[in-house]
C-alpha distance (Angstrom), angle and dihedral (degrees) to the residues before:
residue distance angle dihedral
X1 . . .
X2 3.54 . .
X3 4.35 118.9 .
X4 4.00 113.8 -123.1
X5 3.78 110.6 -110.4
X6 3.39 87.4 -127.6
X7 4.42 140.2 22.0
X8 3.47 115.2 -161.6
X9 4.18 119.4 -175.9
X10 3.65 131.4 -178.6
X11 4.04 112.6 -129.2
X12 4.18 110.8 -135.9
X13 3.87 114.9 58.9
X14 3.79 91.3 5.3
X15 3.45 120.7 43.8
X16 3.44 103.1 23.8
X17 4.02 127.9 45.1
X18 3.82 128.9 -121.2
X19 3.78 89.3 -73.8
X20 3.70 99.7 57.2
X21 3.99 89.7 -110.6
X22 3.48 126.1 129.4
X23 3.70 107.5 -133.5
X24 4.01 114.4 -120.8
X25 3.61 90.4 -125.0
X26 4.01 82.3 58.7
X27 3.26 98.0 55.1
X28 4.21 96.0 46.8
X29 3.85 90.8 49.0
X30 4.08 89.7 55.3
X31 4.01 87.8 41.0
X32 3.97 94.3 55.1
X33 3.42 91.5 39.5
X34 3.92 95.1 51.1
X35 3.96 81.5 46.7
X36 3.67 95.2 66.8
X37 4.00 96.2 44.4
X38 3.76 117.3 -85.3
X39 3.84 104.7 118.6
X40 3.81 116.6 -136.5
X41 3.90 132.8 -121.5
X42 3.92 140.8 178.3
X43 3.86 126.4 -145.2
X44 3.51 117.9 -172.4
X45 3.59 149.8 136.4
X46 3.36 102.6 -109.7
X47 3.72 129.8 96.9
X48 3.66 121.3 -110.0
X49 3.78 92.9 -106.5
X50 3.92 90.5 60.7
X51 3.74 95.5 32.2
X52 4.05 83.7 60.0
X53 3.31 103.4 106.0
X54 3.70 98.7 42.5
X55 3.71 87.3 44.9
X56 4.36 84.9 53.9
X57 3.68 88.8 42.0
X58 3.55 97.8 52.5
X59 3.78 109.1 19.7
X60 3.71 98.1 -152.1
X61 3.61 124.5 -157.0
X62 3.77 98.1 -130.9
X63 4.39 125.9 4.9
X64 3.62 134.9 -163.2
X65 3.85 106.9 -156.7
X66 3.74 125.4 170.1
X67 3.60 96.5 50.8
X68 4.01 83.5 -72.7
X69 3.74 96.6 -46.4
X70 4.11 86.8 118.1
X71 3.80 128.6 19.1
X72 3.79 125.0 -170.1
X73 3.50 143.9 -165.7
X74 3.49 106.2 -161.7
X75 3.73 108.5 -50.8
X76 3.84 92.0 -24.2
X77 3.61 127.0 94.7
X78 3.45 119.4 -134.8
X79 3.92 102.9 161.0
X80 4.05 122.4 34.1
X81 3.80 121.4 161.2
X82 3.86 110.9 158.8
X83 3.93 123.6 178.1
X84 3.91 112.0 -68.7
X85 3.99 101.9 -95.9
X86 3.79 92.7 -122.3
X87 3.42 98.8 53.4
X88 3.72 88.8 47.8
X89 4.16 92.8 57.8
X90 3.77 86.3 40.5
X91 4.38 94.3 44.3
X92 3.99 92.0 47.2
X93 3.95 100.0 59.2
X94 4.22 90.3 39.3
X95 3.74 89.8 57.1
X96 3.96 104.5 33.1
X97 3.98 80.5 50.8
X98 3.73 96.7 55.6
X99 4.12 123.7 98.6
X100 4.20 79.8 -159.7
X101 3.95 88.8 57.9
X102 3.97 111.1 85.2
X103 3.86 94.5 165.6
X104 3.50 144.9 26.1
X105 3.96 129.0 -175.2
X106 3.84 130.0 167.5
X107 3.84 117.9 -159.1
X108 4.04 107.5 -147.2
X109 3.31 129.5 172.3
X110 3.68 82.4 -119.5
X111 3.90 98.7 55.8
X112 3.66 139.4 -66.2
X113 3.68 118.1 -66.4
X114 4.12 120.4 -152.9
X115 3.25 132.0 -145.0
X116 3.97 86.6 -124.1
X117 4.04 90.5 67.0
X118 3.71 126.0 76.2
X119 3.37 104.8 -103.7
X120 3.83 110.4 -159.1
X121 4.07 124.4 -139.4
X122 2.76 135.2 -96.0
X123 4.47 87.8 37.3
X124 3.38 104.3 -126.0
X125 3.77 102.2 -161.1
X126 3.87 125.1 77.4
X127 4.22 102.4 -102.9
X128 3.77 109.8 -152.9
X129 3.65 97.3 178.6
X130 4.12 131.9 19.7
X131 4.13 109.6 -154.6
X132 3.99 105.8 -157.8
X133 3.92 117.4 -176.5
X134 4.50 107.9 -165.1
X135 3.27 137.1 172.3
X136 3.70 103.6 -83.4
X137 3.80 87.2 -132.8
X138 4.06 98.3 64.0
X139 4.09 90.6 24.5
X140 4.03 89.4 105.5
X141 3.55 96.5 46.5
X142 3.85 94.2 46.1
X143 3.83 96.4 45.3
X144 3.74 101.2 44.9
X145 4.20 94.8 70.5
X146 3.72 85.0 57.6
X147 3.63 102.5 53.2
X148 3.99 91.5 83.7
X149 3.85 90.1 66.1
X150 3.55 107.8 18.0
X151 4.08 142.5 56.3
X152 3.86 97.3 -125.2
X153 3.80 110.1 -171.2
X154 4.15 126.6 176.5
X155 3.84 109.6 -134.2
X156 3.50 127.7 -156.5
X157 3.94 101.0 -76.1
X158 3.81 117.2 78.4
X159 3.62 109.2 -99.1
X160 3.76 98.8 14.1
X161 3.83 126.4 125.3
X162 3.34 135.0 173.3
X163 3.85 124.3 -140.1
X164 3.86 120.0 -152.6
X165 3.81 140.6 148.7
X166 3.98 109.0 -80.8
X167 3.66 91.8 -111.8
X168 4.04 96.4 47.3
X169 4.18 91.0 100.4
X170 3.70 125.7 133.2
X171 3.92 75.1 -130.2
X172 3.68 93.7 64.2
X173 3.63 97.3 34.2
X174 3.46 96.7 60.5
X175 3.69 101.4 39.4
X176 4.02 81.6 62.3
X177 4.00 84.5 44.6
X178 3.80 93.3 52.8
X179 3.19 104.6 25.2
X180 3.50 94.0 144.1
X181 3.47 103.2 49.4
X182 3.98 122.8 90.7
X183 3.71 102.4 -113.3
X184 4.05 91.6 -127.0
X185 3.91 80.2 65.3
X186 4.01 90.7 61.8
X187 3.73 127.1 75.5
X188 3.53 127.7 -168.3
X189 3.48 139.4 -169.6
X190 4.42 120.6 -150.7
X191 3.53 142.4 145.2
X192 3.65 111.6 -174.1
X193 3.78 150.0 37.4
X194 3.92 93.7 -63.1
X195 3.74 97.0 54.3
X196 3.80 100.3 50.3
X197 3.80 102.4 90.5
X198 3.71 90.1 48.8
X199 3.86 92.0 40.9
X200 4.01 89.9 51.9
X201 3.81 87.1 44.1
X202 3.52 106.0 53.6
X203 3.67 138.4 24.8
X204 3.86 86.6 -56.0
X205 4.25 113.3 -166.6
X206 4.22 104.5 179.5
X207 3.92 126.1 -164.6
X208 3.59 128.9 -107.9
X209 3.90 86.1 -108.2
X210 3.52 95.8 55.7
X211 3.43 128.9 120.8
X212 3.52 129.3 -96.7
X213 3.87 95.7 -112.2
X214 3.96 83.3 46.1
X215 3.61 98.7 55.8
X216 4.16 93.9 38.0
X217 3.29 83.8 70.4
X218 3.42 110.4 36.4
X219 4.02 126.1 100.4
X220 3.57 92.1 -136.9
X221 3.63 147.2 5.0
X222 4.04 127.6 -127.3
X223 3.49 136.3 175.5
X224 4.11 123.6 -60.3
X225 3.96 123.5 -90.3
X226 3.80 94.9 -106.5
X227 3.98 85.5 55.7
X228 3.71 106.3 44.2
X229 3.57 100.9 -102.8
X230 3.79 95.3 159.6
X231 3.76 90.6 52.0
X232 3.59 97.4 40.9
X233 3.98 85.6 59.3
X234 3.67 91.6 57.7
X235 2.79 99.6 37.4
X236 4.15 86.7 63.0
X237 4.14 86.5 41.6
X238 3.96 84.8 64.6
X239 3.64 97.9 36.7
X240 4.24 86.8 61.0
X241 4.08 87.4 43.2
X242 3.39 96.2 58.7
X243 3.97 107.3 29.5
């Protein structure tokens, strides 16, 4: 069997287990697979500021942060694609003026920006993601007169949705990322709403915990987070190298 130029994994629900701790056995399986030639990337939601530690940890060769808003390799960025500017000036107002709204965030480049700061118009800072918590019960209603400009996405909290540009997706991030590598040649690693494109894409392998959408998708299934499914699956990729 022939390695995967390249393994890409998402962080929450994947990667790491319920504690936010990547297992040692985790972190050999990615090592001895980066030994014999497939290079190594994360996709994940966060920003870079709370990706840092797994970004430290596991110094990848190549990230998608932001949900796919901003991909990097190394310190270079090859793939940016923030909110459009007027839909941020015209997004901020409609949601601080809601009673359904309980929480705002904007992930910029330059910081994250609360809904408990004054936040001055027009925004002058690129926003590459838009975190909305609502009342579950008027969610639908509120959400459904973006969907014509906006990517709206429901995360894993009840009643929280994130807002991005509609091509901000680890999908589209990476296709710009490795563009020239033939998508058989890419693995990737997901459970949830944010990982399907690139998990239908590529080579995708999802986790026992997965959602349904994820694992629809998916090529193959592996073990859940909390059990090491990513590393388990390498684990097998280098067992069939080297028998």
């Amino acid at each position: 069997m022939k390695l995967p130029q390249w393994i890409v994994t998402d962080l929450d629900e994947t990667l790491l287990h319920r504690d936010r701790s990547i297992s040692v056995r985790s972190l050999k399986a990615i090592g001895k697979i980066r030994q014999k030639g497939s290079r190594f990337a994360i996709a994940t939601t966060r920003n870079q500021a709370m990706a840092q530690r797994y970004i430290d940890e596991l110094a990848p060769d190549a990230m998608v942060i932001s949900g796919g808003a901003l991909a990097k390799i190394g310190d270079e960025i090859v793939y940016r694609m923030p909110i459009d500017a007027g839909d941020v000036d015209s997004l901020i107002p409609y949601f601080q003026s809601s009673p359904y709204v309980a929480d705002l965030v904007l992930d910029s480049p330059d910081g994250r920006f609360g809904r408990e700061q004054t936040i001055e118009l027009p925004f002058r800072h690129d926003v590459l993601s838009m975190f909305v918590w609502i009342d579950t019960e008027h969610a639908e209603s509120i959400v459904s007169v973006l969907r014509d400009r906006v990517t709206v996405t429901h995360l894993w909290e009840p009643g929280m949705y994130r807002i991005s540009h509609v091509r901000a997706t680890k999908h589209d991030a990476l296709k710009v990322l490795l563009q020239d590598i033939p998508s058989d040649e890419v693995v990737c690693f997901g459970d949830d709403l944010m990982d399907v494109g690139m998990l239908g894409h590529f080579h995708g392998i999802a986790v026992n915990n997965a959602l349904q959408e994820a694992k629809l998708v998916a090529k193959q299934i592996t073990d859940s987070h909390e059990k090491d499914g990513v590393a388990k699956y390498l684990e097998a990729m280098l067992a069939n190298v080297t028998a």
